[in-house]
C-alpha positions as CSV (number, residue, x, y, z in Angstrom):
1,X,-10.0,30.0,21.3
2,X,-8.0,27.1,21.3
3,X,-9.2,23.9,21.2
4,X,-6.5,21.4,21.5
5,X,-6.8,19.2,24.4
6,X,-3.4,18.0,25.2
7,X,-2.8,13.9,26.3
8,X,-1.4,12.7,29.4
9,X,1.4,10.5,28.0
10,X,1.9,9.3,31.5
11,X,-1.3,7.0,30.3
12,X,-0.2,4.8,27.7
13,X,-3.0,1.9,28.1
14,X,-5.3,4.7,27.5
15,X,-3.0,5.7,24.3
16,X,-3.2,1.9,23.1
17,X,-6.9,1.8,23.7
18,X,-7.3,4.9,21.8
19,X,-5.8,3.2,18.7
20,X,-7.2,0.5,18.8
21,X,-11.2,1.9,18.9
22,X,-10.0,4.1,15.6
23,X,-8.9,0.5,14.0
24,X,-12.6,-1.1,14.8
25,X,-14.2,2.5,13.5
26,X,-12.7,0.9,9.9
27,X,-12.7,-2.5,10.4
28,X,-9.6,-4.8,11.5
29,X,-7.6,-6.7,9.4
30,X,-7.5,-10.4,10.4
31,X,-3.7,-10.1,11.7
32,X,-4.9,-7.0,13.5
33,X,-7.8,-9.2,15.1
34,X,-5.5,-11.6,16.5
35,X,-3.5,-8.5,17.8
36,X,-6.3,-7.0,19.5
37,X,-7.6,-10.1,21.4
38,X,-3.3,-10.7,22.2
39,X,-3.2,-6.7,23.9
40,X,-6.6,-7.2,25.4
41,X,-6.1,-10.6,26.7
42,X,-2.6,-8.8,28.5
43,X,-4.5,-7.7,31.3
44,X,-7.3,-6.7,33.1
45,X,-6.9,-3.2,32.8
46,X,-6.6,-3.1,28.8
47,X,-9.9,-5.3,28.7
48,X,-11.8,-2.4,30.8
49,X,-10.0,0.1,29.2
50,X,-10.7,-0.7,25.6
51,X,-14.9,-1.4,26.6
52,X,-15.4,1.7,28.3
53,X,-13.9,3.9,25.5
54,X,-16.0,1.6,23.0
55,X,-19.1,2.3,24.7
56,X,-18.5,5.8,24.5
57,X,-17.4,6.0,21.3
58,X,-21.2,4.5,20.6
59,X,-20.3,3.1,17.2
60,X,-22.1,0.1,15.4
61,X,-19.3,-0.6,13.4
62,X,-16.5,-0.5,16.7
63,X,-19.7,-2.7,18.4
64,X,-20.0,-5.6,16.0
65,X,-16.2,-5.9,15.7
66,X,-15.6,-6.0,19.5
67,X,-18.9,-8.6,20.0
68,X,-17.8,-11.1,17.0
69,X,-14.3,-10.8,19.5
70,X,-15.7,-10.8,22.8
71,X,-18.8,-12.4,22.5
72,X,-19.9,-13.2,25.9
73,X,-18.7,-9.5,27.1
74,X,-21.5,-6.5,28.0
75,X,-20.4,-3.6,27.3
76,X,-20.1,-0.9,29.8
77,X,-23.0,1.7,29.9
78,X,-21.9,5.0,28.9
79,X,-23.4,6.1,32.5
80,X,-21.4,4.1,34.3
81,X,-18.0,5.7,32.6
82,X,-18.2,9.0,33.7
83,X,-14.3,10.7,33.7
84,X,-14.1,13.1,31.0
85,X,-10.9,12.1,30.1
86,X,-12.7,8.6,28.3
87,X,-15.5,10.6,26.9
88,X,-12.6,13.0,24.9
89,X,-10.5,9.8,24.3
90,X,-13.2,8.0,22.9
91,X,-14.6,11.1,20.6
92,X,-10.8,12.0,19.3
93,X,-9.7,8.4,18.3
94,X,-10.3,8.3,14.8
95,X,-8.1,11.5,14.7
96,X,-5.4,10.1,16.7
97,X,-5.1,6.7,14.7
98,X,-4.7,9.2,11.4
99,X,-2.3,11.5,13.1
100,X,0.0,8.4,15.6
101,X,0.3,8.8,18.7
102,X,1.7,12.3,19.8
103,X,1.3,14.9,22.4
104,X,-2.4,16.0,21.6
105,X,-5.5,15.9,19.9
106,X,-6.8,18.1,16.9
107,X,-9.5,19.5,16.1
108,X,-11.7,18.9,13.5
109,X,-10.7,21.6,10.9
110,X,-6.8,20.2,11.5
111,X,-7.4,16.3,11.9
112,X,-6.6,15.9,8.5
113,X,-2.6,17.6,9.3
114,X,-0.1,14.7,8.7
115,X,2.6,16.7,10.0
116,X,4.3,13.5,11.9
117,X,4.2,11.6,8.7
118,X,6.8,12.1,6.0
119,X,5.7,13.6,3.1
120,X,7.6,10.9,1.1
121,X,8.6,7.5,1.0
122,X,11.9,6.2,-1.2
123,X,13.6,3.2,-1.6
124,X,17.4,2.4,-3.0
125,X,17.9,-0.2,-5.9
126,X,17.3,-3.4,-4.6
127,X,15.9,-2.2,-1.7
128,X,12.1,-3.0,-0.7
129,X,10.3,-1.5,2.0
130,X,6.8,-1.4,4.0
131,X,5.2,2.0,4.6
132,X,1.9,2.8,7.1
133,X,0.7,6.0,5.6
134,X,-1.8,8.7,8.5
135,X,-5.3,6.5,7.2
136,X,-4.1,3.0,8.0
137,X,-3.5,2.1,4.6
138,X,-0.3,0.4,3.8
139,X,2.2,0.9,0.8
140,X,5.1,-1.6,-0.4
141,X,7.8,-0.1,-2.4
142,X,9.8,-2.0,-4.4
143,X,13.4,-1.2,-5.7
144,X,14.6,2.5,-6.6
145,X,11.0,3.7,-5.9
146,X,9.7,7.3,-4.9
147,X,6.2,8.1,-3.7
148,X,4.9,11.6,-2.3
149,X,2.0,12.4,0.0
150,X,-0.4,14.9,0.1
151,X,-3.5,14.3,2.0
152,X,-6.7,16.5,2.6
153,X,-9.7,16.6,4.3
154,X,-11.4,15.1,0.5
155,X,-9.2,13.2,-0.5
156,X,-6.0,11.4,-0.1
157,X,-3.5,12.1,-3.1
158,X,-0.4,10.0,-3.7
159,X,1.9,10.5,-6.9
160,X,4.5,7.2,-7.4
161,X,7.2,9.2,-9.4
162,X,9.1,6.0,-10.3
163,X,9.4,3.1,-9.7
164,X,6.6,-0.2,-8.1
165,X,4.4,0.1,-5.1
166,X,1.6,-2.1,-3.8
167,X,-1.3,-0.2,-1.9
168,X,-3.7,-1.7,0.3
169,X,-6.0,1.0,0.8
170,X,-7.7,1.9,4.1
171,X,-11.9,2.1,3.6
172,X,-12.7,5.5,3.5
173,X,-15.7,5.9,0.5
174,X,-16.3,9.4,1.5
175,X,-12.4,10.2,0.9
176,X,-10.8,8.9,-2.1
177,X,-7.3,7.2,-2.4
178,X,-6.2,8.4,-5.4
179,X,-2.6,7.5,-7.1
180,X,-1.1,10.0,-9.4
181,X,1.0,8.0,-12.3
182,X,2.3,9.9,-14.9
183,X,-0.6,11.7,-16.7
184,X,-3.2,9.0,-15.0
185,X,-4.7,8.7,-11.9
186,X,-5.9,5.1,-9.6
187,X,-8.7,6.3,-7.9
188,X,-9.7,3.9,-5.4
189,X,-11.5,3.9,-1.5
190,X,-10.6,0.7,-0.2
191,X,-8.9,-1.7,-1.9
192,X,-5.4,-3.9,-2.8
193,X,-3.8,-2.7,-6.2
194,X,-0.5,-2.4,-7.9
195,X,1.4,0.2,-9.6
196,X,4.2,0.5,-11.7
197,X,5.4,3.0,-13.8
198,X,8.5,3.2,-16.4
199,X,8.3,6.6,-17.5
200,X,6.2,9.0,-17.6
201,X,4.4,6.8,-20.8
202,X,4.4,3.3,-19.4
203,X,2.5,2.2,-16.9
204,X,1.0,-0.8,-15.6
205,X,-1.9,-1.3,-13.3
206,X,-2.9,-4.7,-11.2
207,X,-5.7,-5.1,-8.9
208,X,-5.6,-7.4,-6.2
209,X,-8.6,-7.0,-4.2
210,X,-12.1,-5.2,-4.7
211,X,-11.8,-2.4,-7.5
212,X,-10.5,0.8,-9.0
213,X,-10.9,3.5,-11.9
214,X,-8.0,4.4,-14.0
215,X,-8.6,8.3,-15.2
216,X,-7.1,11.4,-16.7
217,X,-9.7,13.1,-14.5
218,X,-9.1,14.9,-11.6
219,X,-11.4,14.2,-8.4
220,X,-14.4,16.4,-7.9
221,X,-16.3,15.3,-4.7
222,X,-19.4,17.3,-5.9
223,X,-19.5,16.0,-9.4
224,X,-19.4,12.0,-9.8
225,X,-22.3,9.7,-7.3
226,X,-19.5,7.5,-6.6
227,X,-16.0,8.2,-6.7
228,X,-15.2,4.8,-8.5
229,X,-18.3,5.9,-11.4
230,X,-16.6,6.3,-15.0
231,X,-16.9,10.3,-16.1
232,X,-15.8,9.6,-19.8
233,X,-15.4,7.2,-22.3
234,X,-11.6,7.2,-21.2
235,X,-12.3,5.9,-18.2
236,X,-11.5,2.7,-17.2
237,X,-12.8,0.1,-14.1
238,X,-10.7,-2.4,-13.2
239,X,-11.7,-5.2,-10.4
240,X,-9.6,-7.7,-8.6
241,X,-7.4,-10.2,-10.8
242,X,-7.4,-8.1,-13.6
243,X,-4.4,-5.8,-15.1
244,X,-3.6,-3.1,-17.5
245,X,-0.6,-2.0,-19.2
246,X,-0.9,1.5,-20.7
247,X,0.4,4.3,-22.3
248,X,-0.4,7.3,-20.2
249,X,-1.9,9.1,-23.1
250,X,-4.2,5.9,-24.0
251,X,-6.2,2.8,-22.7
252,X,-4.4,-0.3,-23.1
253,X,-6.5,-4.0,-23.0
254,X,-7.5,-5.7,-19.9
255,X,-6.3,-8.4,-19.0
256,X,-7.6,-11.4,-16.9
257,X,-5.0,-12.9,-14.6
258,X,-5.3,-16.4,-12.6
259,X,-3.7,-17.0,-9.0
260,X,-0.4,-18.0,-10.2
261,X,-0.1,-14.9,-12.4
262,X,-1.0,-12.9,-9.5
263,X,1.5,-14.2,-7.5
264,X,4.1,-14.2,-10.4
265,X,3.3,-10.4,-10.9
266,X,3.8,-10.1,-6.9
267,X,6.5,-12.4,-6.0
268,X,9.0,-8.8,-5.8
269,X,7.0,-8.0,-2.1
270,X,9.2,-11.8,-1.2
271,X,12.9,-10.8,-3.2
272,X,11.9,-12.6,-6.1
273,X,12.1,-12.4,-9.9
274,X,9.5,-14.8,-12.1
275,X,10.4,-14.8,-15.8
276,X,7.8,-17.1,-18.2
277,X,9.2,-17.3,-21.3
278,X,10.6,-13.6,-21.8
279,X,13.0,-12.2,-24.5
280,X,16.6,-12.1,-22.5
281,X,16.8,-8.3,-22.9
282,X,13.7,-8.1,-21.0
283,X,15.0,-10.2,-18.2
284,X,18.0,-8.2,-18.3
285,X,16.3,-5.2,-17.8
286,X,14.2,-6.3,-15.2
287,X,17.4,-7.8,-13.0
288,X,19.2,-4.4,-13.6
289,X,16.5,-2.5,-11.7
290,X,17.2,-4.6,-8.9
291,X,21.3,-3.9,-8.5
292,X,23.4,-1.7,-10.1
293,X,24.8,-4.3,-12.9
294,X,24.3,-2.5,-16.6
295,X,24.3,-6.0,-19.2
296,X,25.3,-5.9,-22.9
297,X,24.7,-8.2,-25.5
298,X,28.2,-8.8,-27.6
299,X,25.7,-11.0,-30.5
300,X,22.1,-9.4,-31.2
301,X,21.2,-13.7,-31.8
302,X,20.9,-13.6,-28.0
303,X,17.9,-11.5,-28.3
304,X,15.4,-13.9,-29.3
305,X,16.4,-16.6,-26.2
306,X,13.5,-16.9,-24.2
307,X,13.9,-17.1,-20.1
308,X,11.9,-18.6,-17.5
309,X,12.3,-19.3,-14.2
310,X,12.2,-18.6,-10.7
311,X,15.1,-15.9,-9.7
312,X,15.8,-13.9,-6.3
313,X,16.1,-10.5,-7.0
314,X,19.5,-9.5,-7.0
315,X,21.0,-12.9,-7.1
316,X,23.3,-11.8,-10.7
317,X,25.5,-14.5,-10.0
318,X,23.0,-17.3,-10.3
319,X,21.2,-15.9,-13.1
320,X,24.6,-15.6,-15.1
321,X,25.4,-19.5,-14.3
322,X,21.9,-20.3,-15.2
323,X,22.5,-18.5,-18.4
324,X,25.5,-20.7,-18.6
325,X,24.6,-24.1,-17.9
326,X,21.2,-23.6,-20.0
327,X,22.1,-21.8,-22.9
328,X,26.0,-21.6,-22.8
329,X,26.3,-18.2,-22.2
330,X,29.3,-16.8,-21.5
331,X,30.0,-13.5,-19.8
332,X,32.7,-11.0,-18.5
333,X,32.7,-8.0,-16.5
334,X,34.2,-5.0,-16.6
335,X,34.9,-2.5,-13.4
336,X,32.5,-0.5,-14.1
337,X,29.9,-4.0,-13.1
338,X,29.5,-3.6,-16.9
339,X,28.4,-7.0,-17.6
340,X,29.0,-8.3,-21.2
341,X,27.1,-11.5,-22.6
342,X,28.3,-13.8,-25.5
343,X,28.0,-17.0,-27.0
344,X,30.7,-19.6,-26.6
């Protein structure tokens, strides 16, 4: 027997409110706060509409978020909202926050189907983009960047083929977040952390906020007490501010950042490029994965010239005058945007 109830679309306040109950289940973010008390604030309707499906959704969590908001409201009684419709609204919203908003609501055996979702997420060189993934976490891809999707009901399983992405991960301890890189894995359950991978050797690991484990081992939800709890002497914790560049077949060393490294390591999510001192075939590398300029040094002397500086990302032109009127560097280019570098 079927059990998928389908939605009235002709109801879109009831939609909205829907939403917004699954976003209080796991806590707002402080832009989605100011949201909330925006679409509230809209009209009467939306108030009532969002407190009755709260007070049948009977949650403490959706409670204390909505009284820190509203805190000279009273929630409605759950016997005073008696249509049935609120009552299945406010029992399927988690579901419909990890699914969007579509024609109907699942069940629980196929609440985890992400069927509206893509199953990947690419960007071109020089492009960036912002991604909302079925949980309500969020991913920022940087330039010429792949990531694929595979979530279950135990955990939710991402593999970053190439390229840079930023994930701030939606709180869910019971369900993993796990990024596959390579041969390692970023096993995290709600938390801000970066990823960036070279090959399928390099790789390079930065947390932002709260913590995760960087592992060769897969997840087993009946083996470790905590998903972030080290399983071998491989294993490695990282927590917020600090970084780790690896080869995938071993640890590297940790590496405590400040604020202005963080944001140096970070200024990509704005278009920018932050060089502090780097060999100029490292900077050249980095600017080429940002356009599709290849550079060539004519003198191997021009290896050892350190760069720093404050670049946007696929600016060439001022980083080849820069070159010039600093270190009286010379270049030409070929049709092929073959760019070739050489002292006067």
């Amino acid at each position: 027997m079927s059990t998928v109830i389908p939605l009235p679309l002709s109801q879109p306040i009831r939609e909205e409110a829907s939403v917004w109950i699954a976003k209080l289940e796991r806590g707002l973010h402080s832009h989605e706060r100011e949201a909330l008390s925006t679409w509230a604030s809209q009209s009467q309707v939306h108030h009532e509409t969002l407190m009755k499906m709260a007070s049948l959704w009977d949650s403490m969590g959706v409670l204390t978020e909505l009284s820190s908001l509203f805190p000279l409201e009273e929630l409605a009684a759950p016997e005073q909202t008696s249509s049935p419709f609120y009552a299945k609204a406010a029992m399927a919203a988690s579901i419909v926050f990890c699914l969007g908003i579509g024609g109907f609501w699942m069940n629980e055996q196929t609440a985890q189907d992400t069927a509206q979702y893509p199953s990947q997420y690419l960007t071109a060189v020089g492009e960036h983009s912002t991604e909302h993934l079925a949980d309500g976490s969020v991913v920022k891809l940087n330039t010429n960047s792949l990531i694929k999707i595979e979530f279950t009901a135990d955990e939710r399983h991402v593999t970053l083929v190439r390229g840079e992405a930023h994930f701030e991960v939606a709180h869910a301890p019971e369900r993993p977040f796990i990024v596959q890189a390579g041969a390692k894995r970023i096993r995290a359950v709600g938390t801000a952390f970066n990823v960036h991978i070279e090959n399928d050797r390099e790789l390079e690991v930065l947390v932002t906020e709260g913590k995760v484990l960087l592992t060769n081992t897969p997840f087993n939800e009946n083996s470790p007490e905590s998903p972030l709890a080290p399983t071998s002497h491989d294993d490695l914790l990282l927590v917020a501010g600090e970084k780790v560049a690896v080869e995938t077949s071993s640890l590297g060393e940790v590496e405590q950042l400040g604020v202005e490294d963080l944001e140096s390591e970070l200024a990509w999510q704005q278009g920018f490029l932050v060089f502090e001192g780097e060999e100029l075939n490292s900077v050249l590398e980095e600017v080429s994965r940002y356009s599709d300029v290849s550079f060539e040094l004519a003198d191997p002397a021009l290896t050892s010239i350190r760069v720093a500086g404050f670049y946007k990302a696929r600016d060439v032109d001022g980083l080849l005058l820069s070159l010039k009127e600093n270190f009286d560097i010379h270049h030409e280019i070929s049709e092929q945007n073959h760019i070739t570098l050489s002292p006067r």
